[in-house]
C-alpha positions as CSV (number, residue, x, y, z in Angstrom):
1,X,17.8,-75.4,7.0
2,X,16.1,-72.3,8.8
3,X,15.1,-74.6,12.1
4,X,19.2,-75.4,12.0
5,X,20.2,-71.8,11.3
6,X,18.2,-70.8,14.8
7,X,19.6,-73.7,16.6
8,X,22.9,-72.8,15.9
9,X,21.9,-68.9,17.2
10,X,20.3,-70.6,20.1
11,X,23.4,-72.2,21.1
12,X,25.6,-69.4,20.5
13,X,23.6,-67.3,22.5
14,X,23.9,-69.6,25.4
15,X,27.1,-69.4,24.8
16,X,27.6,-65.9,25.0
17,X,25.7,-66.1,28.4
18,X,27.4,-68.5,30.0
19,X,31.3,-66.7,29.1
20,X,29.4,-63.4,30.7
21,X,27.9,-65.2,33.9
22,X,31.0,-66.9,34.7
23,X,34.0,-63.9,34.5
24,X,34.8,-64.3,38.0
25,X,38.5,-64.8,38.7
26,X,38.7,-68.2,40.7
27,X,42.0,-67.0,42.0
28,X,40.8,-63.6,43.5
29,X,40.0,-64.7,47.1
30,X,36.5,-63.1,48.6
31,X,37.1,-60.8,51.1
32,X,35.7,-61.5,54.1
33,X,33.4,-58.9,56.4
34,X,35.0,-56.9,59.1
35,X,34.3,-58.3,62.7
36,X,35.2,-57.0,65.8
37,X,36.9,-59.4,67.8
38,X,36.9,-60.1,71.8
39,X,34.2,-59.9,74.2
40,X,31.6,-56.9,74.2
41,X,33.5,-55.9,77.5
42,X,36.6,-55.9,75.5
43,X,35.5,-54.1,72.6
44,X,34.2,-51.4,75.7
45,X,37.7,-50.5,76.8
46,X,39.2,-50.1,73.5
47,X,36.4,-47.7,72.5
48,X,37.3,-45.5,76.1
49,X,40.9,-46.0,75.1
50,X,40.5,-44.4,71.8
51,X,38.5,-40.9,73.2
52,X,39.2,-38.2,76.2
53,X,35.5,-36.9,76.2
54,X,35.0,-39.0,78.8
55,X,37.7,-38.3,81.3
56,X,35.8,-36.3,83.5
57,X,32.7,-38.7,83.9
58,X,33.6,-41.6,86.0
59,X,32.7,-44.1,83.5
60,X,32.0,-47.9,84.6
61,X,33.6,-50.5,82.9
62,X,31.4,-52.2,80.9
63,X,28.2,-54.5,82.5
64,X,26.3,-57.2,81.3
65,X,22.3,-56.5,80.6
66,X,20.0,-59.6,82.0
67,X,18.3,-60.7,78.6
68,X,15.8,-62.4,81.0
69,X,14.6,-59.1,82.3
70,X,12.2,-57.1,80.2
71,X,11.9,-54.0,81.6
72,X,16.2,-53.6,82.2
73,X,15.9,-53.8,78.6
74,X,13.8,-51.5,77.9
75,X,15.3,-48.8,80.0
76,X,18.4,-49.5,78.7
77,X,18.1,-50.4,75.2
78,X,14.6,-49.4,74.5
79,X,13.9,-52.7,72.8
80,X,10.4,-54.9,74.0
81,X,12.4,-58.5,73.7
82,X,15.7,-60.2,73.5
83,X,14.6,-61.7,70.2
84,X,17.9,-60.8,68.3
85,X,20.0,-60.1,71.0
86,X,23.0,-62.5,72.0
87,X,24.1,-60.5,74.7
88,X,24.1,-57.0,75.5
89,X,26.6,-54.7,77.9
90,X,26.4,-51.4,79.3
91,X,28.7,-48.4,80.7
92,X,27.3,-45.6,82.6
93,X,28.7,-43.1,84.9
94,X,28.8,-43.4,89.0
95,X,27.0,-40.1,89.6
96,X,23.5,-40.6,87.6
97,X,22.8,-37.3,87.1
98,X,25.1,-37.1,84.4
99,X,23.7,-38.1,80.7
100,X,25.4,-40.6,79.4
101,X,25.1,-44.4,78.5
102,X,27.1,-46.4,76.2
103,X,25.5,-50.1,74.9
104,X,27.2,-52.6,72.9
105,X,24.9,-55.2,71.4
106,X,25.9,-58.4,69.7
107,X,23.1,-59.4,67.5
108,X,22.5,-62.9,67.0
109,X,23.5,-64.7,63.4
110,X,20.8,-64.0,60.4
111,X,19.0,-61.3,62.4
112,X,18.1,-58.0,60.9
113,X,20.5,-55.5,61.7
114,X,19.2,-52.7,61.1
115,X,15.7,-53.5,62.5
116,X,17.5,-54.2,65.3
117,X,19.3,-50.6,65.1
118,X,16.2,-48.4,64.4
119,X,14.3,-50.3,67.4
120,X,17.3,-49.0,69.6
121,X,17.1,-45.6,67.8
122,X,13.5,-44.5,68.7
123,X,13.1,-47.0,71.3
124,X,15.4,-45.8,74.1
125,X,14.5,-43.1,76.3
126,X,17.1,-40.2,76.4
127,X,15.3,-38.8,79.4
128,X,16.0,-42.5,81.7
129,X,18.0,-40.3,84.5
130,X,14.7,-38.1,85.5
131,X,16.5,-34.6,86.0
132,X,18.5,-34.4,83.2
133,X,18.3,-35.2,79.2
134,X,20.7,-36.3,76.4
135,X,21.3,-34.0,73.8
136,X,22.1,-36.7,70.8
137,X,21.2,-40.2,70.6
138,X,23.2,-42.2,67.7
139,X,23.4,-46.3,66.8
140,X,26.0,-47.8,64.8
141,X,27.6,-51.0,63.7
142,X,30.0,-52.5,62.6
143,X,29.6,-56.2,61.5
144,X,27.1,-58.0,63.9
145,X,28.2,-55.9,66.9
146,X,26.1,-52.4,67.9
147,X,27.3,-49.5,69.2
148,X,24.4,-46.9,70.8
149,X,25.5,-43.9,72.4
150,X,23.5,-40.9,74.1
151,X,24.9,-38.0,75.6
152,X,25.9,-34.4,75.0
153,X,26.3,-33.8,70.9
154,X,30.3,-33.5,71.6
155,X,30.6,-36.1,73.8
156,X,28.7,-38.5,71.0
157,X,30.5,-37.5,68.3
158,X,33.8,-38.6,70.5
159,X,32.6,-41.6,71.0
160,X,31.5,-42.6,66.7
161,X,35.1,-41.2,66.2
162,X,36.6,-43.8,68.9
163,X,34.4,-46.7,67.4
164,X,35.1,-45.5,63.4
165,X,38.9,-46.3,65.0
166,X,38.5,-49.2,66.9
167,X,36.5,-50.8,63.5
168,X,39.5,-50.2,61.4
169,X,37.0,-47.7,59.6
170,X,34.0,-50.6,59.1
171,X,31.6,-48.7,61.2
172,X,28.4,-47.8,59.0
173,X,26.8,-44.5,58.7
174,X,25.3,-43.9,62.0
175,X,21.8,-43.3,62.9
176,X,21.2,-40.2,65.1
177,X,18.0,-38.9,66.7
178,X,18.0,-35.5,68.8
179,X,17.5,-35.7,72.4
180,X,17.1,-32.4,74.3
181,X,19.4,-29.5,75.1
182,X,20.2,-28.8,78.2
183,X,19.8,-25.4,79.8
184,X,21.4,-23.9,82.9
185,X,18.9,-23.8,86.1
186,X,18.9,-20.8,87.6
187,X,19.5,-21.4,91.6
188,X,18.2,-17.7,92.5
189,X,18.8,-14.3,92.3
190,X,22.5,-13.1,92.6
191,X,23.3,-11.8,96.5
192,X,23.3,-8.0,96.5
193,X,26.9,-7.0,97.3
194,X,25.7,-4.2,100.0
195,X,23.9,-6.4,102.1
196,X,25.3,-6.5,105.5
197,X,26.9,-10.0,106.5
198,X,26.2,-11.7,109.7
199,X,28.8,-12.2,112.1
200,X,28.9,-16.0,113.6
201,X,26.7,-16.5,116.2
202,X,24.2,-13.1,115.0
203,X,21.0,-13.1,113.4
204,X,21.1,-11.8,109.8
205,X,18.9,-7.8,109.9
206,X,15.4,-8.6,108.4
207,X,14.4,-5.2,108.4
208,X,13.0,-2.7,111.1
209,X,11.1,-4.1,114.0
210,X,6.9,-4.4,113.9
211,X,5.7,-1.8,116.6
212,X,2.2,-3.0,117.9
213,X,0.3,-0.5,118.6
């Protein structure tokens, strides 16, 4: 009678399982993950025509990064292979000597995001243009496409804003990393306002003449 009894418990228990595994309502549809749809080139111009920090910059439109070459990807993206990459773009200005670059990266299916996005993150080199620095670096994605952007802090956050837009409000949490502030050089000291000014065709007074004795 007991061995009956704890069969009886056994399969109500089972029971009870089963009703508690299975809730789900078969007619609530799954709702699908946000993707960003058109080409990385596409999703470029919708970003620029979301923003105004950039007005001033002559940006690029949008160009394709070799996955074949190494070393353009490590310059640009600061990554060491292609591994995860399906293809990769890039918007810059004309006049290099201003910091900024903007990358979209479509990562290929089943590889690791965010591996992906912390390799970007302390991989790429804020100081790539030589004479000058970006002050904020920052990666972010939204489904299986990447954003990195580096640049001054304002400019940056412009561009999160216009991508948090363009992603419906999908984007996750970005990833920032501080690049280096940017201080004025100073081209010399300021021209004393008594100094006598050289007519056109004169030699600018250097002082009083050397007498050789």
């Amino acid at each position: 009678m007991k061995k009956i009894l704890c069969l009886v418990l056994a399969f109500a228990m089972a029971l009870s399982l089963a009703a508690c595994g299975g809730n789900t309502n078969p007619e609530t549809p799954e709702v699908p993950a946000f993707e960003l749809t058109g080409t990385l080139e596409e999703i470029a111009d919708k970003i620029y025509a979301n923003e105004t920090v950039t007005d001033e910059m002559a940006i690029m439109p949008a160009t394709e990064i070799a996955l074949d070459d190494i070393d353009g990807l490590t310059y640009n993206l600061g990554v060491a292979s292609a591994e995860a990459i399906e293809r990769a773009v890039i918007s810059e200005p004309m006049i290099g000597s201003i910091p900024y670059s903007l990358a979209l990266v479509k990562a290929k299916e089943g590889a690791d995001i965010d591996a992906l996005k912390n390799e970007i993150l302390n991989g790429v080199n804020y100081r790539k243009w030589l004479c000058v620095a970006a002050e904020k670096i920052a990666v972010v994605n939204c489904g299986n496409v990447i954003m990195m952007i580096m640049a001054g802090e304002e400019t940056v956050d412009g561009i999160l804003a216009a991508f948090s837009t363009v992603c419906e409000g999908n984007a996750t949490e970005p990833l920032t990393r501080a690049g280096e502030v940017q201080e004025d050089i100073p081209f010399g000291e300021p021209i004393e306002e008594d100094m006598p000014a050289a007519m056109p065709g004169e030699d600018m007074p250097l002082g009083d003449p050397i007498t050789l004795e």
